[in-house]
Backbone bond lengths (Angstrom), bond angles and torsions (degrees), N, CA, C in turn:
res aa  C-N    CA-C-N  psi(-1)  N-CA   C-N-CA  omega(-1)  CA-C   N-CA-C  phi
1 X - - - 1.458 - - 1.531 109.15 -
2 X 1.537 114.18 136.15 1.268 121.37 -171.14 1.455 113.77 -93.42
3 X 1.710 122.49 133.65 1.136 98.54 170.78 1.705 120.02 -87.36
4 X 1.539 132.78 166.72 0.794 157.79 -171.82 1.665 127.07 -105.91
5 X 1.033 96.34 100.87 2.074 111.06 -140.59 2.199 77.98 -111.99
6 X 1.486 115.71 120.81 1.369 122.76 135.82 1.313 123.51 -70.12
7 X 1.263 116.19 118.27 1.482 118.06 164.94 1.697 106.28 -71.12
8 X 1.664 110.34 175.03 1.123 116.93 -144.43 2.292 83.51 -84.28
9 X 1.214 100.26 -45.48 0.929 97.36 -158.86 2.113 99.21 -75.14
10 X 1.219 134.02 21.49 1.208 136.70 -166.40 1.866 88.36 -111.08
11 X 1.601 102.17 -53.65 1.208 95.78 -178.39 1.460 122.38 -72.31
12 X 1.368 128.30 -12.03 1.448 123.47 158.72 1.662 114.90 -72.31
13 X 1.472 120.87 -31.01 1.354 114.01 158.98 1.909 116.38 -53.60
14 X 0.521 91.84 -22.94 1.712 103.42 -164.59 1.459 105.98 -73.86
15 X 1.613 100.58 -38.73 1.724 116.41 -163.51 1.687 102.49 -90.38
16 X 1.519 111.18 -15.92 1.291 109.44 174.53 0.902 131.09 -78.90
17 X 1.577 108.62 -46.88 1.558 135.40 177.17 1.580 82.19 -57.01
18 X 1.009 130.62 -91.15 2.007 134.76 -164.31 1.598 88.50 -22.25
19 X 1.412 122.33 -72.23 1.662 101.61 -152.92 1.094 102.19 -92.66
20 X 1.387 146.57 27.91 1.364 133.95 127.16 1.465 123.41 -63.33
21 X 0.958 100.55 -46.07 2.107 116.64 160.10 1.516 99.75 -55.38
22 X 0.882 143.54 -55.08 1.331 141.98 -151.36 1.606 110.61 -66.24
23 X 1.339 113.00 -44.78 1.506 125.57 176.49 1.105 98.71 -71.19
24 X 1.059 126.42 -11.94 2.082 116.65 -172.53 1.691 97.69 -99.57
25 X 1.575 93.85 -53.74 1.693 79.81 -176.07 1.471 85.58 172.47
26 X 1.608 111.72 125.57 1.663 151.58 -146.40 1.780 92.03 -75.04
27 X 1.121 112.48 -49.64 1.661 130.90 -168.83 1.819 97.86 -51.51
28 X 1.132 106.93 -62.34 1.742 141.81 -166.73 1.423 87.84 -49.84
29 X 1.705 111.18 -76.20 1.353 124.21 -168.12 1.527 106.95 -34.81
30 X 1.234 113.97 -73.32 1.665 133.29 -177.05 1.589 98.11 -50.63
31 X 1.064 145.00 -42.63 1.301 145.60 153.92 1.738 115.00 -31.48
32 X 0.888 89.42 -74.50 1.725 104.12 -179.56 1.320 117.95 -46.02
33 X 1.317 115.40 -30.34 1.788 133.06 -159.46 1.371 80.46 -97.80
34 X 1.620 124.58 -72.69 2.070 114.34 -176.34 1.403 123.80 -35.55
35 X 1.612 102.42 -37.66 1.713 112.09 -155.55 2.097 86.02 -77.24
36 X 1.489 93.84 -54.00 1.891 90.43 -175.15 1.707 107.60 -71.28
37 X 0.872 125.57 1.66 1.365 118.16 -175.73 1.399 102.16 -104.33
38 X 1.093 126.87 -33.11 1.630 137.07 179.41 1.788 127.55 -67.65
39 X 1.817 80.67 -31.02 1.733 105.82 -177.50 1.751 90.08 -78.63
40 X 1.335 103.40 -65.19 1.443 98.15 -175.34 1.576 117.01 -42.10
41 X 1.055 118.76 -44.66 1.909 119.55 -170.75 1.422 85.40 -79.31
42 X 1.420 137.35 -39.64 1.699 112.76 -173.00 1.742 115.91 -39.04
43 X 1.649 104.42 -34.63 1.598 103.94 -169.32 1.203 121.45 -71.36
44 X 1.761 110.30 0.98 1.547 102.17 157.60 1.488 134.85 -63.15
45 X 1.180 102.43 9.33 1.370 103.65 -159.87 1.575 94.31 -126.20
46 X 1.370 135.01 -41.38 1.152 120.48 -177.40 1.719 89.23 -139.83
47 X 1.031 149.44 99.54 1.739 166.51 -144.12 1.468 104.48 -87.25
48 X 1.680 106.30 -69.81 1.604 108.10 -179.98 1.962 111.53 -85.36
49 X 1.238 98.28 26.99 1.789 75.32 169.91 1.342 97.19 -89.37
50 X 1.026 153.25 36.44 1.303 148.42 157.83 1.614 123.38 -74.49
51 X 1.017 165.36 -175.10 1.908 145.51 168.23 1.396 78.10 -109.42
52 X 1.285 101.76 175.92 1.776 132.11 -154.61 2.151 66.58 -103.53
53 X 1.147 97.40 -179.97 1.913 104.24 -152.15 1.754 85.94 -102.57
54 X 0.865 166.19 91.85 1.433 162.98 -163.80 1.673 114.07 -47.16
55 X 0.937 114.90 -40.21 1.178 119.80 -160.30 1.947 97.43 -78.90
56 X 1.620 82.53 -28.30 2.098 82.65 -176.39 1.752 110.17 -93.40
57 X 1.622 109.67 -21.45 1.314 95.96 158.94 1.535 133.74 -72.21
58 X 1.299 122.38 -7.59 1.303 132.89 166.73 1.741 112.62 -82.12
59 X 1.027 118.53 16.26 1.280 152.25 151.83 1.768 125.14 -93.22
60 X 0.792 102.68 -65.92 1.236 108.88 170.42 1.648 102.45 126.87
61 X 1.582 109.89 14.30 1.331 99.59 167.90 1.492 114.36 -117.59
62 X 1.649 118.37 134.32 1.160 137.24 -152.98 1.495 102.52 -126.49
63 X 1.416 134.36 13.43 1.552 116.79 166.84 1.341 98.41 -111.74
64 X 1.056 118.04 50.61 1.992 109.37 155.94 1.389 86.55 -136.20
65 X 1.765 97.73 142.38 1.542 115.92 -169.74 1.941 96.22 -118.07
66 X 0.872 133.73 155.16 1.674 130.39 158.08 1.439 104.80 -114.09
67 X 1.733 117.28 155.50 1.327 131.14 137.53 1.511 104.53 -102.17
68 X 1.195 109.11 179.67 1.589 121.15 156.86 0.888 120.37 -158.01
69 X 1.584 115.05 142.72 1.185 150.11 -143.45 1.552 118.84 -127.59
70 X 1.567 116.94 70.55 1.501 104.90 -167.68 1.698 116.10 68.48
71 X 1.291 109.66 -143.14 1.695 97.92 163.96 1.514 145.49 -61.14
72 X 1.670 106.39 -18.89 1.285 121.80 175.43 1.251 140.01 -108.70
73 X 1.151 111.55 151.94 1.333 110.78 -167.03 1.446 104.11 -100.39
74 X 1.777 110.22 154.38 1.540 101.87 -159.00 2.176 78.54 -133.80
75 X 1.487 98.36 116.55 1.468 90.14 175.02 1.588 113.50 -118.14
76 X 1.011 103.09 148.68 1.860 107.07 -171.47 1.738 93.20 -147.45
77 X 1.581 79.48 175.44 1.506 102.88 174.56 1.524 112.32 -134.88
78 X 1.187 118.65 166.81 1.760 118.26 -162.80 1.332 84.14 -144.68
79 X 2.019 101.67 106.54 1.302 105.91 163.19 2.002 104.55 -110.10
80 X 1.073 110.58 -70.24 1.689 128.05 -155.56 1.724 92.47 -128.62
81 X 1.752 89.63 -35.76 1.687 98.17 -175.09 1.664 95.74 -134.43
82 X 1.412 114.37 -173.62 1.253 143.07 173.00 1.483 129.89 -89.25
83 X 1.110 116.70 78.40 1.851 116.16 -162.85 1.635 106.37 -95.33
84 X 1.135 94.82 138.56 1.885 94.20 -171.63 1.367 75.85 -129.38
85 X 1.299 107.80 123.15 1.481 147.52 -174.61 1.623 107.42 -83.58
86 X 1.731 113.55 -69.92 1.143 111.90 -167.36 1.875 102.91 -150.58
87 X 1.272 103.11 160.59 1.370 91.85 161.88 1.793 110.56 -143.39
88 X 1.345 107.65 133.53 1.378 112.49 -161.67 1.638 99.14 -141.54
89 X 1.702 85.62 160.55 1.771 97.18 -150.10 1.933 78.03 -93.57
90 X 1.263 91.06 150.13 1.661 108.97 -160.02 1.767 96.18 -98.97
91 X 1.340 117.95 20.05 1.801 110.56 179.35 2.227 86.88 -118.18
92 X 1.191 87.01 12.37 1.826 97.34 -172.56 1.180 99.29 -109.18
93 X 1.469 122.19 141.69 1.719 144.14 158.15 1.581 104.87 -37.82
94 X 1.002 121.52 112.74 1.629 114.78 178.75 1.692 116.69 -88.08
95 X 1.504 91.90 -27.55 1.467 97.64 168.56 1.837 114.53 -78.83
96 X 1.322 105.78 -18.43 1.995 105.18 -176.09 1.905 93.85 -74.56
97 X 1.332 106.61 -35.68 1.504 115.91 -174.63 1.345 98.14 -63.02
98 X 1.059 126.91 -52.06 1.654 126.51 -169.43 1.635 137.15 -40.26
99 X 1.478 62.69 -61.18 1.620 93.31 170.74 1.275 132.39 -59.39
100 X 2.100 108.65 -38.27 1.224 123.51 175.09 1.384 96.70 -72.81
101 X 0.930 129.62 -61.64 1.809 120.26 -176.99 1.317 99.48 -21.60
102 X 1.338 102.57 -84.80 1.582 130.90 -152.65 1.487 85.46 -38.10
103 X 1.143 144.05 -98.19 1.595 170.93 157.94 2.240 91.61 1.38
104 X 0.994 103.52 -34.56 1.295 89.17 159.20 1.495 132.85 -93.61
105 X 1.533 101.00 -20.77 1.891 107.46 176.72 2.072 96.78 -73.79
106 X 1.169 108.62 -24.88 1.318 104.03 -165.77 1.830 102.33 -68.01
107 X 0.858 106.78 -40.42 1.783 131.68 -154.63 1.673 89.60 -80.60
């Protein structure tokens, strides 16, 4: 069984999605955080049932896997352990998201 490691920048996705929920309604928020937090720990148990991320296999890169979770998408990679990279709302450009990351780790 694999463990299941948040990266730094997965857990600031996490904290956003919550207090965007939070101003709408506290119940919802705490909802949202169990349902994605639960999906994520499910992949200890089976890692790659997730699909390879589409937008990065049309790239030619194939080690990021997704689940999803309601609106978001939860992407990781399966090395030794379980790395959840990012989590992004799936009615959003995944490639406009990408890029801004990336373009901010560079900076």
């Amino acid at each position: 069984m694999a463990k299941v490691i948040f990266s730094p920048s997965a857990e600031e996705d996490l904290i956003e999605i919550v207090k965007y929920y939070r101003e709408i309604d506290l119940n919802l928020a705490r909802k949202i955080f169990n349902l994605i937090k639960k999906k994520a720990q499910s992949l200890k148990n089976n890692p790659k049932r997730g699909r390879i991320v589409p937008e990065l296999e049309k790239q030619n890169i194939i080690d990021y896997r997704e689940l999803v979770e309601g609106n978001y998408r939860i992407i990781y990679s399966v090395k030794e352990y379980i790395m959840i990279h990012t989590i992004v709302d799936s009615r959003r450009n995944l490639e406009d998201i990408l890029i801004k990351k990336l373009h901010s780790v560079i900076e």
